[in-house]
FIKOLZA-1660 file (N, C-alpha, C; in steps of 0.1 Angstrom, whole numbers, plus 5000, padded with zeros to 4 digits):
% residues 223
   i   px   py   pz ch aa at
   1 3671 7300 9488  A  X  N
   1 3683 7307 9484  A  X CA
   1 3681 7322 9489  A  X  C
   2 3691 7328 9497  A  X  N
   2 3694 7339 9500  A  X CA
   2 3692 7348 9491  A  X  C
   3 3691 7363 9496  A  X  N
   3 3692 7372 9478  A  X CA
   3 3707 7376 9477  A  X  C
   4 3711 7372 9487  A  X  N
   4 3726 7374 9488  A  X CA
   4 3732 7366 9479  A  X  C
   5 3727 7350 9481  A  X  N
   5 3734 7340 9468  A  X CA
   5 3729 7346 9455  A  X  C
   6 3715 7352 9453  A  X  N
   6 3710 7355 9445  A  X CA
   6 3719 7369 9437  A  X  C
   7 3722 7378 9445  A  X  N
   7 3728 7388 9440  A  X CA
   7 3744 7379 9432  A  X  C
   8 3749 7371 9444  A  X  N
   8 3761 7362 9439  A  X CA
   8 3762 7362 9425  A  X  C
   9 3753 7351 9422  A  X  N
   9 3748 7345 9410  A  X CA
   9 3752 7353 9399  A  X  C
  10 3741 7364 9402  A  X  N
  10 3739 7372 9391  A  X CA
  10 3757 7382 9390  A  X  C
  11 3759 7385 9395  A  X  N
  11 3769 7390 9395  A  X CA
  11 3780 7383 9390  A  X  C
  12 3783 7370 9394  A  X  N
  12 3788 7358 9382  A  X CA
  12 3785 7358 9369  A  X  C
  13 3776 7355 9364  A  X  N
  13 3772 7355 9351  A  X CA
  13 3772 7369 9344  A  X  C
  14 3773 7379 9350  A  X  N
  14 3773 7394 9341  A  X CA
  14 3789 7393 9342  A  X  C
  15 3800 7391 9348  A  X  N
  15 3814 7388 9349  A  X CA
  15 3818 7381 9339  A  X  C
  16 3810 7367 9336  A  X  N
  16 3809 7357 9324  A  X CA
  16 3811 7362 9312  A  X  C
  17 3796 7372 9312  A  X  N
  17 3792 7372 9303  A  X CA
  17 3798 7385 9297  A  X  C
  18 3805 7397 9305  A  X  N
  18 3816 7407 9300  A  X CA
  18 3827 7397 9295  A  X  C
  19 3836 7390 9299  A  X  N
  19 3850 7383 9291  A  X CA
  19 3845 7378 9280  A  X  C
  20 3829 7371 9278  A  X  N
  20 3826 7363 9269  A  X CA
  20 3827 7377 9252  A  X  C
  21 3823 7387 9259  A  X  N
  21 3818 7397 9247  A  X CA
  21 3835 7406 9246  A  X  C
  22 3841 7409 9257  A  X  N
  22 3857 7415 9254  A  X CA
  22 3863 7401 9245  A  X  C
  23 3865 7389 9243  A  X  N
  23 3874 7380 9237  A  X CA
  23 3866 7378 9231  A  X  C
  24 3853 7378 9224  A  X  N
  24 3846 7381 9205  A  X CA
  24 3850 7394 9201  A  X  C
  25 3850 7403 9208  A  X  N
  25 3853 7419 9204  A  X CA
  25 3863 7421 9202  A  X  C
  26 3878 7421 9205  A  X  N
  26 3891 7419 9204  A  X CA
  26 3899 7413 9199  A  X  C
  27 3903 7421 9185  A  X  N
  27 3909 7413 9176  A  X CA
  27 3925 7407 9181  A  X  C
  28 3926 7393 9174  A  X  N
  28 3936 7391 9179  A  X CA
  28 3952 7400 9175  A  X  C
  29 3963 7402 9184  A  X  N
  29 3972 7412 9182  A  X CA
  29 3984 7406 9183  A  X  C
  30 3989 7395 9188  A  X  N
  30 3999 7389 9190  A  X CA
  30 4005 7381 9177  A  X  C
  31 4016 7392 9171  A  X  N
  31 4027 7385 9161  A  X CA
  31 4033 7387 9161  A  X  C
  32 4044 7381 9149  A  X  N
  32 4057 7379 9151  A  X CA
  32 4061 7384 9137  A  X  C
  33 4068 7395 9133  A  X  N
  33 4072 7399 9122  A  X CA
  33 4085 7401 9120  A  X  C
  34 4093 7396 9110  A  X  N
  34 4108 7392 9107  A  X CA
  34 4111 7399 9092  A  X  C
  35 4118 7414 9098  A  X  N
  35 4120 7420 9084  A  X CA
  35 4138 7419 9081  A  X  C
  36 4136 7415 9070  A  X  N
  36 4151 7414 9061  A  X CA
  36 4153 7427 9052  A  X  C
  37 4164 7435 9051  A  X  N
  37 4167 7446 9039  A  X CA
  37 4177 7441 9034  A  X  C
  38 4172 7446 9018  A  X  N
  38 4179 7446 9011  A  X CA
  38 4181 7456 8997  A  X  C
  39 4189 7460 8993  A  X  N
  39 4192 7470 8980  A  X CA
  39 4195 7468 8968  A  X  C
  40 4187 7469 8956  A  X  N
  40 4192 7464 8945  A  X CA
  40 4195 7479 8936  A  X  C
  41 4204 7478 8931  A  X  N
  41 4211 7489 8923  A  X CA
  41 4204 7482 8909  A  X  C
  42 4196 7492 8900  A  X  N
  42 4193 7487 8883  A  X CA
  42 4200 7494 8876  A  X  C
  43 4203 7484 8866  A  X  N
  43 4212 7495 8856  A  X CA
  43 4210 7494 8843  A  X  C
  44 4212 7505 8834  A  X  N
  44 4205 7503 8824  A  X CA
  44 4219 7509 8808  A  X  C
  45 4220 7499 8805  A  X  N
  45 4231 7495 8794  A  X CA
  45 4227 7491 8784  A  X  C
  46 4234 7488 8773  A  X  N
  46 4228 7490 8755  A  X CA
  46 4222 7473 8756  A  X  C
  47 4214 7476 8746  A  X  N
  47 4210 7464 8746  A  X CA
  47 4212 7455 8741  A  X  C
  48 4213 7440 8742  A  X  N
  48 4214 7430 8733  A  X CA
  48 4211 7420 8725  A  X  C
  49 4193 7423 8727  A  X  N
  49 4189 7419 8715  A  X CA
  49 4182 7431 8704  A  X  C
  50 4186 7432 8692  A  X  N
  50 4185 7445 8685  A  X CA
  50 4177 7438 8675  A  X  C
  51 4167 7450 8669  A  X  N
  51 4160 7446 8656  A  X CA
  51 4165 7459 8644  A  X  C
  52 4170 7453 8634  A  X  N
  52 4174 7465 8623  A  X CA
  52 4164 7459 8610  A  X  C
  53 4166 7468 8599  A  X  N
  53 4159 7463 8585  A  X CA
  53 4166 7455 8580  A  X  C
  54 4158 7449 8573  A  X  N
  54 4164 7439 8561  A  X CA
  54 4167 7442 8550  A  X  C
  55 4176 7435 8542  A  X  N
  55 4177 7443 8528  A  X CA
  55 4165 7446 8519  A  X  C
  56 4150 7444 8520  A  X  N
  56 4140 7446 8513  A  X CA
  56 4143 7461 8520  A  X  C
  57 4141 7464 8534  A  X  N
  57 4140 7479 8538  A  X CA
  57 4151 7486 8534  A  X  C
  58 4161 7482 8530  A  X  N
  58 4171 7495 8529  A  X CA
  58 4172 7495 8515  A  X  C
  59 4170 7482 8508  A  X  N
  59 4168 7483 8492  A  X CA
  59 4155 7492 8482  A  X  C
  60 4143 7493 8492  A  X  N
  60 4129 7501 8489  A  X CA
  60 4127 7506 8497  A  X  C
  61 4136 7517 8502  A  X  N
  61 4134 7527 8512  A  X CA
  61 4125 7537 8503  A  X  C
  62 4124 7541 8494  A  X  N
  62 4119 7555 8493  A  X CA
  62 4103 7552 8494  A  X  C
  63 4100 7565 8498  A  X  N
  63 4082 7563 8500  A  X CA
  63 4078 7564 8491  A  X  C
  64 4080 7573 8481  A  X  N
  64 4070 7570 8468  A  X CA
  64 4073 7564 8457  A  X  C
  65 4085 7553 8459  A  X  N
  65 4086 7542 8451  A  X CA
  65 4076 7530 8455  A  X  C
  66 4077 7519 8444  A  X  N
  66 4069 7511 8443  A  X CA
  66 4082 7496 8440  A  X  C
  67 4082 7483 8443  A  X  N
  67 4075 7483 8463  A  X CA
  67 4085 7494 8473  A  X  C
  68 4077 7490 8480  A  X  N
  68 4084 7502 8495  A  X CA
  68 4080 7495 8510  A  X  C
  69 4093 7493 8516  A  X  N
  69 4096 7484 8529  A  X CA
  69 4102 7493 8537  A  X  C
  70 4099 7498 8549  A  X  N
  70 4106 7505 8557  A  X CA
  70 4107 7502 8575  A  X  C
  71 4116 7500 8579  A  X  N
  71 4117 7500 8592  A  X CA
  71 4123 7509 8597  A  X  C
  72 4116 7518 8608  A  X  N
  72 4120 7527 8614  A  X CA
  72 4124 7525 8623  A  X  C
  73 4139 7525 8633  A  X  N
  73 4144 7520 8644  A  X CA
  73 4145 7532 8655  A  X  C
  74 4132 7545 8657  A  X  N
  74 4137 7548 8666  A  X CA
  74 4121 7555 8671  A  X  C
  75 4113 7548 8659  A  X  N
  75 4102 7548 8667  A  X CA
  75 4095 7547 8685  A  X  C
  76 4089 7550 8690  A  X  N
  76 4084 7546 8706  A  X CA
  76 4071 7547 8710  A  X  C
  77 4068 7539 8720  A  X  N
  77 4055 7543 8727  A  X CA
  77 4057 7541 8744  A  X  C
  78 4049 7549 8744  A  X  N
  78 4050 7556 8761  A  X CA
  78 4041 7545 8773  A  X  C
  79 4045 7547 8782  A  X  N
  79 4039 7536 8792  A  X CA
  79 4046 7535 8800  A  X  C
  80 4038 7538 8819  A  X  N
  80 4045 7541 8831  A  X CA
  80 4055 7546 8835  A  X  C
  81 4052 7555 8824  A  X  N
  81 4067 7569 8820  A  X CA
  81 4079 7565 8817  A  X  C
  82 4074 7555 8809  A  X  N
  82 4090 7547 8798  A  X CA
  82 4088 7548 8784  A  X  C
  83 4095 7551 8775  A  X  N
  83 4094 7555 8766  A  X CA
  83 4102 7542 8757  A  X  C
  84 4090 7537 8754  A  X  N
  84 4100 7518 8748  A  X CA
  84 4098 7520 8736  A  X  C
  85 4110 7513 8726  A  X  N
  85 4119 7513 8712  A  X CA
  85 4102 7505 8705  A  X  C
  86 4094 7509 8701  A  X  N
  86 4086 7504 8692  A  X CA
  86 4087 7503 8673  A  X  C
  87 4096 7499 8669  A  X  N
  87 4104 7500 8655  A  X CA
  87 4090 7501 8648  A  X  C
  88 4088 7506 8641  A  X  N
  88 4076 7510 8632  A  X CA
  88 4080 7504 8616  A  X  C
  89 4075 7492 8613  A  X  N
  89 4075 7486 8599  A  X CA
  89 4066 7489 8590  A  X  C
  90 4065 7492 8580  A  X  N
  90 4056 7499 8567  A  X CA
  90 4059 7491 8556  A  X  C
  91 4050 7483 8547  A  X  N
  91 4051 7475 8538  A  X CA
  91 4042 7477 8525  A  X  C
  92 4045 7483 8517  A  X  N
  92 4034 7482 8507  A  X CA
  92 4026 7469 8499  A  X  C
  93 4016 7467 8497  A  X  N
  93 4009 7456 8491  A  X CA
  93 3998 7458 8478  A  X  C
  94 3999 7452 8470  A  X  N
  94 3989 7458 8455  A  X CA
  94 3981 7455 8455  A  X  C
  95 3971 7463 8453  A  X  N
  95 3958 7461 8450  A  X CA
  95 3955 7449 8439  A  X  C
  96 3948 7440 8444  A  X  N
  96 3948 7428 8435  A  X CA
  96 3952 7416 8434  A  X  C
  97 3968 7420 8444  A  X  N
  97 3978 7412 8440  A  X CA
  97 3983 7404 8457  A  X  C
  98 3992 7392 8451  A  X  N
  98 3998 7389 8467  A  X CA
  98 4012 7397 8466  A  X  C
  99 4019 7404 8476  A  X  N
  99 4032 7408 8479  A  X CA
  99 4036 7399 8488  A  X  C
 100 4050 7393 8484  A  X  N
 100 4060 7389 8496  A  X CA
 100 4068 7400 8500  A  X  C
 101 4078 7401 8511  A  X  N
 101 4088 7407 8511  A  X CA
 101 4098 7395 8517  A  X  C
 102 4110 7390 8515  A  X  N
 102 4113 7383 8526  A  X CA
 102 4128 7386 8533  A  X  C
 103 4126 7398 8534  A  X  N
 103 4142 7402 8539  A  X CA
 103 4139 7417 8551  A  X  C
 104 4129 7420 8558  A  X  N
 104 4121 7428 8563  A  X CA
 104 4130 7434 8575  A  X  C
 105 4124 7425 8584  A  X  N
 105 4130 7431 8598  A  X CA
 105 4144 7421 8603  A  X  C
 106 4150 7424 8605  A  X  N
 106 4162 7412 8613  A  X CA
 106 4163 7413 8629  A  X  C
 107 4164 7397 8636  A  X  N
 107 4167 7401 8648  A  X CA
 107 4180 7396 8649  A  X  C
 108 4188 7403 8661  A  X  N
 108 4203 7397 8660  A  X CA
 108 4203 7397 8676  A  X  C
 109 4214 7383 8676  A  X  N
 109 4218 7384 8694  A  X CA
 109 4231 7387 8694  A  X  C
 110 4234 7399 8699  A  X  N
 110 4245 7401 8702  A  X CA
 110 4248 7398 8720  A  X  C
 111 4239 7393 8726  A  X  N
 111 4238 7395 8740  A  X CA
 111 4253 7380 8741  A  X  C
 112 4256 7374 8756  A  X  N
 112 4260 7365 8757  A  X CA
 112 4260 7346 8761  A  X  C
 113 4246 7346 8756  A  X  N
 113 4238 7337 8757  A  X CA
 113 4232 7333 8744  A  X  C
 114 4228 7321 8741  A  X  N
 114 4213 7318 8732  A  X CA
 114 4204 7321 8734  A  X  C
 115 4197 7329 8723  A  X  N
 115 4180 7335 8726  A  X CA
 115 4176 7324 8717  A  X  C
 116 4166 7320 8724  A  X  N
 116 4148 7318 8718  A  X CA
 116 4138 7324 8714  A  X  C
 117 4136 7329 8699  A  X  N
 117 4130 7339 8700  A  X CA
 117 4118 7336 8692  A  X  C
 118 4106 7345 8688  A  X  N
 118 4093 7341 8691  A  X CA
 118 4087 7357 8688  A  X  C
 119 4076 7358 8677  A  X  N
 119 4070 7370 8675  A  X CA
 119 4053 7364 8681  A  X  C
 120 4047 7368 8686  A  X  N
 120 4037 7371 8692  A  X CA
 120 4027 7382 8688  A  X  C
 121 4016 7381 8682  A  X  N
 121 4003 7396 8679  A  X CA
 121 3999 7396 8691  A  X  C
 122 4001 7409 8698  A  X  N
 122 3994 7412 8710  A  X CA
 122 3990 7426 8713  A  X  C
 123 3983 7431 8721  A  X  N
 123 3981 7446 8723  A  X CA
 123 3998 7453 8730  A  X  C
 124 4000 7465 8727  A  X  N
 124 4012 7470 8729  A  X CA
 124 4013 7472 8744  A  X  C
 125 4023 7473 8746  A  X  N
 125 4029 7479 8758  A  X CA
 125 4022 7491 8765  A  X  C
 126 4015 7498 8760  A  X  N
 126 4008 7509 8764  A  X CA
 126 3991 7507 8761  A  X  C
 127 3989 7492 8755  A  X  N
 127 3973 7488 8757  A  X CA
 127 3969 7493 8744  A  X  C
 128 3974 7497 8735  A  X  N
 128 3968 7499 8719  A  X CA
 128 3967 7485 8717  A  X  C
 129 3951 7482 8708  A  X  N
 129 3947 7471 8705  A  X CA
 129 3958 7462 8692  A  X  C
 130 3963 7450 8695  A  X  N
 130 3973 7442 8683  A  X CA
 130 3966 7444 8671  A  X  C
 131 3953 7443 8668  A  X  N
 131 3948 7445 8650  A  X CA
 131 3939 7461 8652  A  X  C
 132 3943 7471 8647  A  X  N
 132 3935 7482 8645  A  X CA
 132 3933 7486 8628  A  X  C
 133 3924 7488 8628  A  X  N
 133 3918 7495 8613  A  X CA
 133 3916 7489 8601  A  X  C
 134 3914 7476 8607  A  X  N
 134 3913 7465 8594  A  X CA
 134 3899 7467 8592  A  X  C
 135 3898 7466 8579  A  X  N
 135 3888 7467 8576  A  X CA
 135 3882 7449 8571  A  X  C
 136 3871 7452 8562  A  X  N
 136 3866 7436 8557  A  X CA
 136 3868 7432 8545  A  X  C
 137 3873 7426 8544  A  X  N
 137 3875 7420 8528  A  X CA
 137 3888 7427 8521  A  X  C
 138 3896 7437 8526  A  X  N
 138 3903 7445 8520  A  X CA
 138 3916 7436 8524  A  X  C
 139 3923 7432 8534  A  X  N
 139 3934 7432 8534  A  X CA
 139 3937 7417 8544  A  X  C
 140 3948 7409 8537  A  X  N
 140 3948 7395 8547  A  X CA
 140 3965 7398 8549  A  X  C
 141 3969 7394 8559  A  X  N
 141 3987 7398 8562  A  X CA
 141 3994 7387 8570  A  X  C
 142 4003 7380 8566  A  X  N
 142 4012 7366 8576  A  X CA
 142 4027 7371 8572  A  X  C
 143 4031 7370 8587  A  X  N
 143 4042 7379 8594  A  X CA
 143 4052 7363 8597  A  X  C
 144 4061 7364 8590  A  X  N
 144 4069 7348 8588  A  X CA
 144 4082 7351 8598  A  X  C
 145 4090 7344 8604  A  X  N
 145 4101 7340 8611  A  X CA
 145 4109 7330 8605  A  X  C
 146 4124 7332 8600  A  X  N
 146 4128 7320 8595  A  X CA
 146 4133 7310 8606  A  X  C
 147 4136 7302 8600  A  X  N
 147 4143 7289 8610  A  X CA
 147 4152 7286 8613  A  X  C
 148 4161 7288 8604  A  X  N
 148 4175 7290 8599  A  X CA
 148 4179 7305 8603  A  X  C
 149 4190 7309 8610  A  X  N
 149 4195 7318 8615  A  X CA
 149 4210 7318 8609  A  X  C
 150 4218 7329 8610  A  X  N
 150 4223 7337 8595  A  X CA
 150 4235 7341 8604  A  X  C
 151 4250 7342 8604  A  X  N
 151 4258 7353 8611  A  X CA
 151 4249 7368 8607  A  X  C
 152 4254 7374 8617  A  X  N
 152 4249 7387 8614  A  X CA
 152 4256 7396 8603  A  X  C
 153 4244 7398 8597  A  X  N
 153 4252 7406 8586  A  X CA
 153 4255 7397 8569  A  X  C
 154 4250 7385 8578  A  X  N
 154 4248 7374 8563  A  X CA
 154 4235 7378 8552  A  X  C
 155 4237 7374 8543  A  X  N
 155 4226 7367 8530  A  X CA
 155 4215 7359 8534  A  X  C
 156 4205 7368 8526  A  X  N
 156 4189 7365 8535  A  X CA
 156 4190 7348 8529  A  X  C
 157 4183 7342 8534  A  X  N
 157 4182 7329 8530  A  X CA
 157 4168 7324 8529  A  X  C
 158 4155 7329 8532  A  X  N
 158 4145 7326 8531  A  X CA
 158 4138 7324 8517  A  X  C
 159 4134 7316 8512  A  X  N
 159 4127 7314 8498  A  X CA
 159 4114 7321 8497  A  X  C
 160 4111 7328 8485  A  X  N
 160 4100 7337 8482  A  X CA
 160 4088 7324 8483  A  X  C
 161 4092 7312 8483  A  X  N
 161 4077 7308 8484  A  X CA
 161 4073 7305 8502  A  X  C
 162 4082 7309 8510  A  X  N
 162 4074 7310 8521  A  X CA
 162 4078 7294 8533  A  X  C
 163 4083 7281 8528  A  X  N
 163 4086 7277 8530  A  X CA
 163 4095 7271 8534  A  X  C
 164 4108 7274 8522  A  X  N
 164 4124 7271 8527  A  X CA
 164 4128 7282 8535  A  X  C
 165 4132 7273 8545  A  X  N
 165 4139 7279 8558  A  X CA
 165 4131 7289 8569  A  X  C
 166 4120 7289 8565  A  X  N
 166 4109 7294 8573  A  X CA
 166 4098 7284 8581  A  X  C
 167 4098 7292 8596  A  X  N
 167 4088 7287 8606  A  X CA
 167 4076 7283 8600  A  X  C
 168 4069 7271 8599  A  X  N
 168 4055 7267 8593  A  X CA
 168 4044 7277 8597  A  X  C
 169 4049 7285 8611  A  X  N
 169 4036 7289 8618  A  X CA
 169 4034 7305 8617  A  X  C
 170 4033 7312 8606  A  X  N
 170 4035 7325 8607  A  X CA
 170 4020 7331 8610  A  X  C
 171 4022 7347 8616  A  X  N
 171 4016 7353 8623  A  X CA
 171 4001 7355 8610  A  X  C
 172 3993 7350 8613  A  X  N
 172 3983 7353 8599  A  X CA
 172 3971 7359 8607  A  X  C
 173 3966 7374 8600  A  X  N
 173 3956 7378 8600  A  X CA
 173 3945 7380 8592  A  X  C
 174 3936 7374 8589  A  X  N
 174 3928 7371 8577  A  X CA
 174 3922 7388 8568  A  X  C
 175 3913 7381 8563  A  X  N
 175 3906 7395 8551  A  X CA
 175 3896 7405 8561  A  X  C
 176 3891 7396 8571  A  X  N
 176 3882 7400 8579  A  X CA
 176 3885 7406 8595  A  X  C
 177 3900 7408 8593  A  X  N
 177 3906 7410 8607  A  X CA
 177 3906 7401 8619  A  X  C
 178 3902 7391 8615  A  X  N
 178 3900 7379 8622  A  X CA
 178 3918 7372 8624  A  X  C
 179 3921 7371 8638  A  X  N
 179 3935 7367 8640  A  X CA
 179 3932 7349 8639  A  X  C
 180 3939 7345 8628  A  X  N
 180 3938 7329 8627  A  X CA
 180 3951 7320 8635  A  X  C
 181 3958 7333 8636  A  X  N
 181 3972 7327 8645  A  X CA
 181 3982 7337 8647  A  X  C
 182 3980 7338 8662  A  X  N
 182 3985 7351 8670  A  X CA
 182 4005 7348 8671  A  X  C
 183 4008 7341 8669  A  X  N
 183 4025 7340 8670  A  X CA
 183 4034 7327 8667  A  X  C
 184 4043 7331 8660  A  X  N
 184 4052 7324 8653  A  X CA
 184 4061 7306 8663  A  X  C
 185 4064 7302 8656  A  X  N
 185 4076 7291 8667  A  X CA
 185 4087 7298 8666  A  X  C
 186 4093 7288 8679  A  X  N
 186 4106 7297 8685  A  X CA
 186 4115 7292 8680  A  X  C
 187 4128 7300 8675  A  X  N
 187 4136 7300 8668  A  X CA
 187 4150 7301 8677  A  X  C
 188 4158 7295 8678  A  X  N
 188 4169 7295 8686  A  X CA
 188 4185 7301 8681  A  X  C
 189 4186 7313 8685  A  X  N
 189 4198 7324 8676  A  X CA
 189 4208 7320 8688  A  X  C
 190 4219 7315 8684  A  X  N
 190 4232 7317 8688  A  X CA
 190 4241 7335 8693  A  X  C
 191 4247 7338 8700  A  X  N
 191 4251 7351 8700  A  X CA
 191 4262 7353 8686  A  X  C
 192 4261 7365 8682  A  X  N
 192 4266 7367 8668  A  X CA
 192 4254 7365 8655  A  X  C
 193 4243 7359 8657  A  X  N
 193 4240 7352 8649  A  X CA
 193 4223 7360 8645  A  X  C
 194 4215 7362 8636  A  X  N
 194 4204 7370 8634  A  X CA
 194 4193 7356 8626  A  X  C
 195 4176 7362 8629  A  X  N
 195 4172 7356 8618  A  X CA
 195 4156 7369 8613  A  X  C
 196 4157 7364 8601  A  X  N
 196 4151 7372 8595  A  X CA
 196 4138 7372 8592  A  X  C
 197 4131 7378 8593  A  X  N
 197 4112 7382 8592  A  X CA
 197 4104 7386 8578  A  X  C
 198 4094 7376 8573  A  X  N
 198 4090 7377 8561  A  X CA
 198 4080 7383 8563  A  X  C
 199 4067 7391 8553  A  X  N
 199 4058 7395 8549  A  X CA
 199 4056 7390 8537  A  X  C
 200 4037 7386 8538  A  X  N
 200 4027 7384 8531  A  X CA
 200 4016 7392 8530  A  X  C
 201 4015 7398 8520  A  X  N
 201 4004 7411 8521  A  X CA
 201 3996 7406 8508  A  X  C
 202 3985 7400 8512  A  X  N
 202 3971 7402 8502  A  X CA
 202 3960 7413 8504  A  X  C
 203 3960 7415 8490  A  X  N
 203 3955 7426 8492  A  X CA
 203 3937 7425 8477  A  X  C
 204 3929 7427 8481  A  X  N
 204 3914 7423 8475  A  X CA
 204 3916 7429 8462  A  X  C
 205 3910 7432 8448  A  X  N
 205 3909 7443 8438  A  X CA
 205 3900 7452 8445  A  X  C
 206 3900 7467 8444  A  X  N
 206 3893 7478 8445  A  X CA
 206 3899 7482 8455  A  X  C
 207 3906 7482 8464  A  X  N
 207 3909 7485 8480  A  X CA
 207 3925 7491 8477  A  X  C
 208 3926 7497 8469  A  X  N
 208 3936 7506 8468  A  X CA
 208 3931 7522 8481  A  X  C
 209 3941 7521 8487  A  X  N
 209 3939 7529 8495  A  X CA
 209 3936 7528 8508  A  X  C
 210 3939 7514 8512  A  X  N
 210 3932 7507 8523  A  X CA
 210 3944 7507 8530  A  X  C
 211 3942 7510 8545  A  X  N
 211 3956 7506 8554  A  X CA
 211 3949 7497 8567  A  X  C
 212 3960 7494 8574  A  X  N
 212 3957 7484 8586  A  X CA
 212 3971 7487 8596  A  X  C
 213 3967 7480 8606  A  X  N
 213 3979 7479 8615  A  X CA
 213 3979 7469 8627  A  X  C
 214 3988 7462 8627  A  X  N
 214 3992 7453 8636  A  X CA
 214 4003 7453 8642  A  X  C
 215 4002 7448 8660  A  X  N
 215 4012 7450 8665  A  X CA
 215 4013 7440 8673  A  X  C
 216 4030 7442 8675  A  X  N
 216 4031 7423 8679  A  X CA
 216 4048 7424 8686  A  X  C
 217 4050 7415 8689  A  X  N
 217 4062 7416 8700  A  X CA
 217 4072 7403 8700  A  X  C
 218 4086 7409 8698  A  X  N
 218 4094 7398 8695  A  X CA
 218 4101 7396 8708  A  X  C
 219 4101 7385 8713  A  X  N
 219 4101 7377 8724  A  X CA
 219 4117 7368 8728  A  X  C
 220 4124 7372 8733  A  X  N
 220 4137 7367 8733  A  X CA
 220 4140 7357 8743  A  X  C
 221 4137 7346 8747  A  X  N
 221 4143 7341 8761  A  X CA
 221 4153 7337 8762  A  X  C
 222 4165 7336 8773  A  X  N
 222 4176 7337 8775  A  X CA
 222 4177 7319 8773  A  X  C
 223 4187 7313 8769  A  X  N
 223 4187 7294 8772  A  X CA
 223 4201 7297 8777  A  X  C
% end
């Protein structure tokens, strides 16, 4: 062999061997991208599903009566610079003793559809934890949904024992802050139509002076 073939050679394979290293080095670039636009206008109008008090709250509104049920409707908490309707419920419970209330909070659909509705203990909207400041042994609490749904503006119908006309599955958080069951069954409201939210508050002997707080979310789906 010549050094002439020889230079050949080599000069082939260094040719080779550059394409071989440019087409591993070179990411691939060839696509095909298909953009569609579009604009959506949001709008923001009254709402249609509404939570007000129950006649326990408007009946034992004052604070330093005894019992005392209060729902506050214009409560809020903050989150990704929205300021959402957080209704603030306050229930008194005796030391010693079990408290019902069963006429508390009401939800009503005024929207144009059937809701399905559904209370859920969860952390808030803004990531505050669903059970804060329970203590042990002081305080056990089940947050009831009835089953039976009411025109709006009707006669509570739920029975003080917890039963008639109420969801079997109410929201119960034990003595120990321990959640034994995070959310109610769904209840199906007609438009026009409300149902109403019980409280059970046990409360230990000595634990006068004991508070808690739970937070939880009423769930509406459109049928």
């Amino acid at each position: 062999m010549t050094s002439s073939d020889q230079k050949r050679k080599m000069t082939l394979r260094g040719a080779v061997a550059a394409i071989l290293a440019i087409a591993v080095a070179t990411p691939v670039l060839a696509a095909v991208l298909i953009q569609n636009f579009l604009a959506a206008d949001i709008q923001a109008v009254a709402a249609c599903f509404t939570k007000v008090e129950g006649g326990d709250a408007t009946t034992y509104s004052a604070p330093l009566a005894d019992p005392y049920a209060d729902v506050d409707t214009t409560n809020t908490v903050s989150a990704n610079g929205i300021d959402f309707l957080q209704e603030q419920v306050t229930v008194k419970g005796y030391d010693g003793d079990r408290t019902i209330y069963t006429d508390v909070v009401r939800y009503q659909n005024n929207c144009d559809n059937p809701l399905s509705v559904q209370l859920i203990l969860e952390d808030d909207v803004a990531g505050n934890p669903r059970v804060e400041n329970w203590g042990t042994g002081d305080l056990a609490t089940a947050i009831y949904l009835s089953d039976v749904p009411v025109t709006i503006g009707g006669a509570a119908n739920g029975g003080t024992d917890l039963v008639t006309n109420w969801d079997a599955s109410p929201i119960f958080v034990d003595g120990n802050g321990t959640v034994q069951n995070a959310q109610t069954g769904s209840v199906v409201i007609d438009p026009g139509e409300e149902v109403i939210s019980a409280f059970r508050i046990d409360v230990s002997d000595g634990s006068q002076g004991t508070t808690g707080t739970l937070r939880y979310t009423a769930v509406a789906t459109v049928q």
